[in-house]
C-alpha positions as CSV (number, residue, x, y, z in Angstrom):
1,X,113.3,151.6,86.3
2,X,110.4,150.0,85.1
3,X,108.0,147.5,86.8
4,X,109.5,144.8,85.5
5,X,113.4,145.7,85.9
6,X,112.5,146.4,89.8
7,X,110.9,142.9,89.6
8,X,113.9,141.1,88.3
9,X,116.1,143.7,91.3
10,X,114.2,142.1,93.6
11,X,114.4,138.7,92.7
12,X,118.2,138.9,92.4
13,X,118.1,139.5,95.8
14,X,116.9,136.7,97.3
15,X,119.0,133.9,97.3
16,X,119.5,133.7,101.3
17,X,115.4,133.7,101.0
18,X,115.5,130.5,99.1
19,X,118.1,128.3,100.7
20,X,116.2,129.4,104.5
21,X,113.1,128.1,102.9
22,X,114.8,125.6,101.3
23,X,116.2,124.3,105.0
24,X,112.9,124.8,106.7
25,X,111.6,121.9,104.2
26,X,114.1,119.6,104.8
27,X,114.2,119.5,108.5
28,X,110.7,117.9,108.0
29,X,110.5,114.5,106.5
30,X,108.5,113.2,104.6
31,X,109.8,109.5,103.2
32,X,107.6,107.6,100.4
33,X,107.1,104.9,101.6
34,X,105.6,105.2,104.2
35,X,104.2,108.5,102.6
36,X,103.0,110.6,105.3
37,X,103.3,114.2,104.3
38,X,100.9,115.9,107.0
39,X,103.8,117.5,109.2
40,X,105.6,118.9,105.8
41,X,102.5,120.7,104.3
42,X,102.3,122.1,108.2
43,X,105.4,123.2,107.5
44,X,104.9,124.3,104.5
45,X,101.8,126.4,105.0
46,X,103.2,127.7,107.7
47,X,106.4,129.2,105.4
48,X,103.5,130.4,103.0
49,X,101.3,132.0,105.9
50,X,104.5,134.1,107.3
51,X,106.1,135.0,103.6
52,X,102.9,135.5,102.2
53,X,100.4,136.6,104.3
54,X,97.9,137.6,101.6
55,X,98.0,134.5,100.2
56,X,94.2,132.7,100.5
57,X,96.0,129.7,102.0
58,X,93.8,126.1,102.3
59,X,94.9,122.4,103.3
60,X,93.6,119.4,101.8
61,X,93.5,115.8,103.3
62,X,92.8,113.5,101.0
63,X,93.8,110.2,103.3
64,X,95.5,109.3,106.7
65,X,98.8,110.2,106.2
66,X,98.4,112.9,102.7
67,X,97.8,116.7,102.8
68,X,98.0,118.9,99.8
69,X,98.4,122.5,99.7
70,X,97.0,125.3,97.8
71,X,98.1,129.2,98.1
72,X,96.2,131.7,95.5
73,X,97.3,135.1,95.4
74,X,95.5,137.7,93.3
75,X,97.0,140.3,91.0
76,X,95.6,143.8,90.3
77,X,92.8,142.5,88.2
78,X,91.1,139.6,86.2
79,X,93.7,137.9,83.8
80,X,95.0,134.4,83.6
81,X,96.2,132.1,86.0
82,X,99.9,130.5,86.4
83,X,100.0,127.3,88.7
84,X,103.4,126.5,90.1
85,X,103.4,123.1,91.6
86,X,105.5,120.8,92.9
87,X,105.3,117.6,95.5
88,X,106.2,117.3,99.4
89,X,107.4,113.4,99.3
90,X,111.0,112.4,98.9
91,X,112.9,109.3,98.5
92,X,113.1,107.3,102.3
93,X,115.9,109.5,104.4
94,X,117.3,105.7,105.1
95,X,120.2,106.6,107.6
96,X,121.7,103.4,107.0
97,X,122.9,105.0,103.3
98,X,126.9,106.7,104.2
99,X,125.4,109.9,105.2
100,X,128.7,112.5,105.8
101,X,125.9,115.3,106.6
102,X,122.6,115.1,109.2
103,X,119.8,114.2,106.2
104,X,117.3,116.7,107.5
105,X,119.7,119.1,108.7
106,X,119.7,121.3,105.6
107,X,123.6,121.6,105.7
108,X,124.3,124.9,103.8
109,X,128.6,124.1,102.8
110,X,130.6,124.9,100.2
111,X,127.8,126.5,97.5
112,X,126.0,123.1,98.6
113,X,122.7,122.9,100.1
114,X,122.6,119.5,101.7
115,X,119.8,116.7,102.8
116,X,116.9,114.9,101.8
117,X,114.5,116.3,99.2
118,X,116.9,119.4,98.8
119,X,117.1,118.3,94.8
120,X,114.0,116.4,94.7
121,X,112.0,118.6,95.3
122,X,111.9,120.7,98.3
123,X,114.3,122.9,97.1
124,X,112.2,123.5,93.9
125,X,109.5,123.9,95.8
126,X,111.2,126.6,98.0
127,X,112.1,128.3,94.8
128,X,108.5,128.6,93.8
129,X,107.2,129.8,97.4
130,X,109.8,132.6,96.5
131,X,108.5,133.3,93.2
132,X,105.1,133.2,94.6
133,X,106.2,136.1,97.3
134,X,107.7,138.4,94.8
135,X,104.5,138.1,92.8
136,X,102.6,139.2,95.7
137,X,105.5,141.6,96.9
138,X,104.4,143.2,93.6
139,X,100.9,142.2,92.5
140,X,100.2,145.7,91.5
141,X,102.1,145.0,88.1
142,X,100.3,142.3,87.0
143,X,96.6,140.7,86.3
144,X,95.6,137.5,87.6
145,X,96.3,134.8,89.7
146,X,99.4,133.1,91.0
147,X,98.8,129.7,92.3
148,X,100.4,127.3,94.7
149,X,99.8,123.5,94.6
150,X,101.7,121.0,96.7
151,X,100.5,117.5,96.3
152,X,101.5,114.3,98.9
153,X,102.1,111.8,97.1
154,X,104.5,112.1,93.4
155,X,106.8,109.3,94.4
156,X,104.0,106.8,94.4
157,X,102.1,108.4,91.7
158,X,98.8,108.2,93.8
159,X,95.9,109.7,92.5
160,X,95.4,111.6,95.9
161,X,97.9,114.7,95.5
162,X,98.2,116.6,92.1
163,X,95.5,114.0,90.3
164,X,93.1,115.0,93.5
165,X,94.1,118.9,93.3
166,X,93.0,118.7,89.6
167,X,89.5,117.0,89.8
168,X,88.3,119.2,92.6
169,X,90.3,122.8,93.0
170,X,89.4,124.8,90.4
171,X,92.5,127.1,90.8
172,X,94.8,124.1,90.3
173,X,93.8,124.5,86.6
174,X,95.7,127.1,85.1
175,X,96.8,129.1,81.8
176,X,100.5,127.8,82.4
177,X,101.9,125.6,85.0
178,X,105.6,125.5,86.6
179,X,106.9,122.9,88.3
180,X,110.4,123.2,89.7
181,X,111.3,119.2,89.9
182,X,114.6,117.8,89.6
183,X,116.3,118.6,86.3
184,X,118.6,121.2,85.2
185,X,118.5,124.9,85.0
186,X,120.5,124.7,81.2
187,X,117.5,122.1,79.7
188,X,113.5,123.2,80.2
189,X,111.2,120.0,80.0
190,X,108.3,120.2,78.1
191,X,107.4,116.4,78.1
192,X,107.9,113.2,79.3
193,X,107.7,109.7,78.4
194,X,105.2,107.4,78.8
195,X,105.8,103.9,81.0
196,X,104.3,100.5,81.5
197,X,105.1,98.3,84.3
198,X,104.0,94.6,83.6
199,X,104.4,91.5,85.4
200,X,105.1,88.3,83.6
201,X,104.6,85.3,84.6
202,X,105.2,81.5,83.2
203,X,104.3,77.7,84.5
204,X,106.0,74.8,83.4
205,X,105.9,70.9,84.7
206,X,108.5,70.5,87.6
207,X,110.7,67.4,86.9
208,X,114.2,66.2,88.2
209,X,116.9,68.2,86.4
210,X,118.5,64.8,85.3
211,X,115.4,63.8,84.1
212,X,114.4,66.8,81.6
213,X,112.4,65.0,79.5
214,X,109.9,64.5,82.0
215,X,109.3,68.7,82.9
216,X,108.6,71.7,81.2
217,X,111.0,74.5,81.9
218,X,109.0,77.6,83.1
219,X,112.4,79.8,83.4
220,X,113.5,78.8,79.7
221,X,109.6,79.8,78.9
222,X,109.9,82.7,80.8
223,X,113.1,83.7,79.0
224,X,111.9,83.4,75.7
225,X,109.0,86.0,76.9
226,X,111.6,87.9,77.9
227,X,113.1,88.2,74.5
228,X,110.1,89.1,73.0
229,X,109.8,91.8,75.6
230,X,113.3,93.4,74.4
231,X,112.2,93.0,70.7
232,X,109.6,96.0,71.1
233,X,112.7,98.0,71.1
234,X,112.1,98.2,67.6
235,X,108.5,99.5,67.7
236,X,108.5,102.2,65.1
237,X,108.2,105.7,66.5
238,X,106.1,108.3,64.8
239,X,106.5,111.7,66.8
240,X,105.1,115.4,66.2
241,X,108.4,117.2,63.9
242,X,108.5,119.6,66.3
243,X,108.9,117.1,69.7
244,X,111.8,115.2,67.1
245,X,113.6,118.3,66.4
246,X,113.8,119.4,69.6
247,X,114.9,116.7,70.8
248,X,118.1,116.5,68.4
249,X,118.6,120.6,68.7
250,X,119.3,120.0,72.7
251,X,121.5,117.2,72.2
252,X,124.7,119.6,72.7
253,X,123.4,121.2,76.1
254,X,121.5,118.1,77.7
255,X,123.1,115.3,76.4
256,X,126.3,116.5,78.6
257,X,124.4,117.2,81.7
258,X,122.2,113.8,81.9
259,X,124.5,111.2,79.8
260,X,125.4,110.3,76.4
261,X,122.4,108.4,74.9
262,X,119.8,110.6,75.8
263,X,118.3,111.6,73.2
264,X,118.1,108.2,71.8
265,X,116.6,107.3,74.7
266,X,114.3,109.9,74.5
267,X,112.9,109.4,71.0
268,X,112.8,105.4,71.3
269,X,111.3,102.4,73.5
270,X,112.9,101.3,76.3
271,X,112.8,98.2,77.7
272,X,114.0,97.5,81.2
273,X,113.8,94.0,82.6
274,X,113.8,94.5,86.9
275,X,113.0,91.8,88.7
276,X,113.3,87.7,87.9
277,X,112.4,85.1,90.1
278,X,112.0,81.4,89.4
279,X,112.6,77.8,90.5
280,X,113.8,76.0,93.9
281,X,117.2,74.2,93.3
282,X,119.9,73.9,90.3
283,X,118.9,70.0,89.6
284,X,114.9,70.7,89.6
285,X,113.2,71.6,86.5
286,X,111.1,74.9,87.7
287,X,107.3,75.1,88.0
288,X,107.0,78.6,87.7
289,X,109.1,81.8,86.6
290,X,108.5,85.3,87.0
291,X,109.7,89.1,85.9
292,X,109.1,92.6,85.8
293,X,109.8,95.1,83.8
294,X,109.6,98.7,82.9
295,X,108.6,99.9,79.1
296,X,108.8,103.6,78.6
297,X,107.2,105.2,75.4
298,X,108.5,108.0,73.6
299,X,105.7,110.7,72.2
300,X,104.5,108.7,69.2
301,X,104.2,105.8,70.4
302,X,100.4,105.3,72.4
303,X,99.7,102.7,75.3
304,X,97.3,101.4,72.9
305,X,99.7,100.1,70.3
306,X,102.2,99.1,73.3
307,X,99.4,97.2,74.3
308,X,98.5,95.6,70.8
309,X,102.3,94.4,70.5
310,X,102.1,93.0,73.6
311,X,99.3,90.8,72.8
312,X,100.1,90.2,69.7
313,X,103.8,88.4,71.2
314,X,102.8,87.5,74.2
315,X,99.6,85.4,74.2
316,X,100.9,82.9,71.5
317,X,103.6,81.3,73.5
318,X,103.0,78.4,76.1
319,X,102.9,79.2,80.0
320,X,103.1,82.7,79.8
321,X,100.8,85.2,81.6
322,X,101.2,88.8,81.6
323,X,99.4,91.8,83.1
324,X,99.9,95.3,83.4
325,X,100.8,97.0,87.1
326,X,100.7,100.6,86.2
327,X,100.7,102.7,82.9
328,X,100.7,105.7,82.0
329,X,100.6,107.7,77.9
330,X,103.2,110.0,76.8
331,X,102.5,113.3,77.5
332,X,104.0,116.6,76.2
333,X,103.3,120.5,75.5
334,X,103.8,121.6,72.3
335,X,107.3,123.4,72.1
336,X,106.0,125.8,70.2
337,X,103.3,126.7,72.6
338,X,104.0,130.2,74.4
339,X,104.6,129.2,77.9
340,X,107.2,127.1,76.8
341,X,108.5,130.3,75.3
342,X,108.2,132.2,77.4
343,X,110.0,130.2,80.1
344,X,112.8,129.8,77.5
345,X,113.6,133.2,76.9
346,X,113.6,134.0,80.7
347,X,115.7,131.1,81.3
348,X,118.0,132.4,78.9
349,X,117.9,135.9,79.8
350,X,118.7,134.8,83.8
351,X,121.0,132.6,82.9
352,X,122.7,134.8,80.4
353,X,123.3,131.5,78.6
354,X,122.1,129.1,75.9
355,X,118.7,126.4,77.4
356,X,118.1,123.3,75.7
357,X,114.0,122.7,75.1
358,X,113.6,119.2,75.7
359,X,111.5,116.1,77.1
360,X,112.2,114.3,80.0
361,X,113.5,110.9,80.4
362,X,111.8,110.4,83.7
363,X,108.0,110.7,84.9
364,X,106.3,113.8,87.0
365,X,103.0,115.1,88.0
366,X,103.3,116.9,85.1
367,X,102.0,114.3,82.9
368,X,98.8,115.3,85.0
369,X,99.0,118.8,84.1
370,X,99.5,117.1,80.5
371,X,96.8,114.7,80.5
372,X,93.8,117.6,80.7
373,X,96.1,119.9,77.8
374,X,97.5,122.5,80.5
375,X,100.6,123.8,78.8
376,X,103.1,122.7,81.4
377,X,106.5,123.0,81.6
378,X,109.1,121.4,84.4
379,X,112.2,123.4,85.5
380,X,114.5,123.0,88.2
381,X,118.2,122.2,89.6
382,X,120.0,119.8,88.7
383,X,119.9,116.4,91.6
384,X,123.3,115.3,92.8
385,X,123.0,112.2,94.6
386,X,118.7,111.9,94.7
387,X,117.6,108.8,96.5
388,X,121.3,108.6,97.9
389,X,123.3,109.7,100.7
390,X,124.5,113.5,100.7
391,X,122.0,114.6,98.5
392,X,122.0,118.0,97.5
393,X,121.8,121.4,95.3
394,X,124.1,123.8,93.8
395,X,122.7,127.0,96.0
396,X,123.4,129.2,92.7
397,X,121.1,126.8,90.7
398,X,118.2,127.1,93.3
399,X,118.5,130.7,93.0
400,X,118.5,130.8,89.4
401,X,115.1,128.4,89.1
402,X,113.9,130.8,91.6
403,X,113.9,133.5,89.5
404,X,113.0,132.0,86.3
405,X,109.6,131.0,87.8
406,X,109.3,134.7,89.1
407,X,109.8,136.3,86.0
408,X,107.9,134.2,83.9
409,X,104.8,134.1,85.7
410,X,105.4,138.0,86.1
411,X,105.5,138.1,82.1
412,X,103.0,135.5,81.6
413,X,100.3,137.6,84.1
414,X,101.1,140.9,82.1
């Protein structure tokens, strides 16, 4: 057989390699909030150290409670560089949710790996250490480096895990980056939308309720803000062709998996009104009103003009403040770009089935990746129940990713 047919032999058989890893992540928690992460990159370099004991293996504090990881193994000469990545936090384990299973007890049942973080993502991340062994299982057959990066903190989108990794590791930086977070092993992500969070907030003139006259209502102000929030719905979209047609050519394989909608979603603003507070009692005019909300941009739409409109509609009417809490611009790799093809050939080719190339509704540390033009691409099982009780992963999924990331590095480093 060739090098790479023993390659994909030995990946094949290392499915019970996966889910043990797998299990040895979720026995460890590591909730955000509170977002300390130190005893699950032990655990994690010490998975590394054992599976991959070439591996030039380093930890990172970057504040009280967050460690990153990084694990560089070397091929069998100069070439380029593939990063997998991936991040340590979960959702809280909150035993109070109806739990059926132990949350870090890494319940293996049914063709079901069980527990917290198993689909997001310690399960991809266990499917990359995997990948990362067989590279250096057979590092003979290829040039380069293969790189691990774990970051801390994802769920909060701190700038001290993947953000950190990126300013001041070198080897974080690489040729093509793979990040096994929660998706689906039938679509490959190759961008994600862009998000503000704003607050809004209005004052009015408290009065009696009988006595309307007298007030100014900072709820009916607020709502009218409100309205003009959802009216940038209609913000015209002007995408790369090849992000739109994408898009509308994975409609048949994602659409199924993640909802109808999605690829309107996808290619449109969203506006998402979370939180409203305001006034003290029914027959009192209220003082003071206040929302969030969440607006997520497709590619081809920038924070700039979000932040034009915004100024434009908002600033005119009475009462109203705004600001923005956290934003972040659209981010994507070109699906043309060969990494993304490459992945989508090997996807195909492991799966022996058609993969949708497509964005991603929801953010990642990709955007990162994205932000200093690293051709990144996420890939990874699909999440039942993430955030909720009885999370978990289809064990035949976590195998699959596992292998996509092997081969593709392995092709990627030829």
């Amino acid at each position: 057989m060739t090098a790479r047919q023993n390659f994909i032999a030995a990946a094949l058989s290392r499915t019970d390699q996966v889910v043990a890893v797998a299990q040895k992540l979720i026995a460890v928690a590591s909730p955000n909030p509170p977002g300390d992460v130190r005893a699950a990159a032990e655990a994690a370099a010490s998975i590394v150290s054992e599976l991959i004991p070439s591996a030039t293996l380093t930890l990172h504090p970057t504040g009280p409670d967050v460690t990153n990881l990084v694990a560089i193994v070397h091929g069998a000469r100069p070439g380029k560089r593939v990063v997998f990545n991936g991040h340590l936090d979960t959702y809280p384990v909150n035993e109070a949710l109806p739990w059926t299973v132990p949350p870090l007890g890494g319940l293996l049942r049914g063709g079901k790996l069980y527990g917290r973080g198993a689909a997001d993502m310690k399960g991809g991340i266990a499917a990359s250490i995997v990948a990362l062994a067989l590279l250096a299982e057979h590092r003979a057959d290829w040039a380069g480096q293969a790189v691990l990066t774990l970051a801390g903190d994802e769920e909060s989108m701190g700038p001290l895990g993947t953000a950190w990794l990126l300013k001041n590791i070198p080897e974080a930086r690489g040729d093509a980056t793979i990040i096994g977070d929660a998706g689906s092993p039938r679509v490959l992500r190759f961008g994600e939308k862009g998000f503000w969070w704003l607050e809004v907030e209005a004052t009015g003139r408290a009065a009696h309720g009988a006595h309307v006259h007298l007030g100014d209502n900072a709820i009916d102000r607020l709502s009218v803000a409100l309205d003009v929030l959802r009216s940038l719905r209609a913000l015209p979209v002007s995408a790369p062709p090849g992000v739109t047609a994408a898009i509308a050519a994975s409609r048949p394989i994602s659409e199924p998996l993640s909802g109808e909608g999605e690829s309107q979603v996808l290619g449109s603003v969203t506006v998402n009104i979370g939180q409203v507070s305001g006034g003290t009692a029914p027959n009192l005019v209220p003082a003071s009103a206040r929302a969030t909300a969440d607006i997520r941009l497709p590619v081809g739409v920038s924070g700039a003009t979000l932040g034009a409109a915004l100024h434009a509609a908002l600033d005119p009417l009475p009462g109203i403040t705004w600001r923005a809490l956290r934003q972040f611009e659209p981010n994507h790799t070109d699906p043309a770009n060969p990494v993304v093809q490459t992945l989508h050939r090997v996807a195909e080719e492991i799966l022996s089935a058609t993969v949708a190339v497509n964005m991603r509704v929801g953010g990642s540390d990709a955007r990162w990746f994205r932000m200093e033009d690293l051709p990144t691409v996420v890939y990874g099982p699909t999440p039942f129940n993430m955030g909720g009780a009885d999370e978990y992963v289809l064990v035949d999924e976590l195998a699959a990713v596992m292998r996509v990331h092997a081969l593709a590095a392995f092709d990627i480093l030829q």
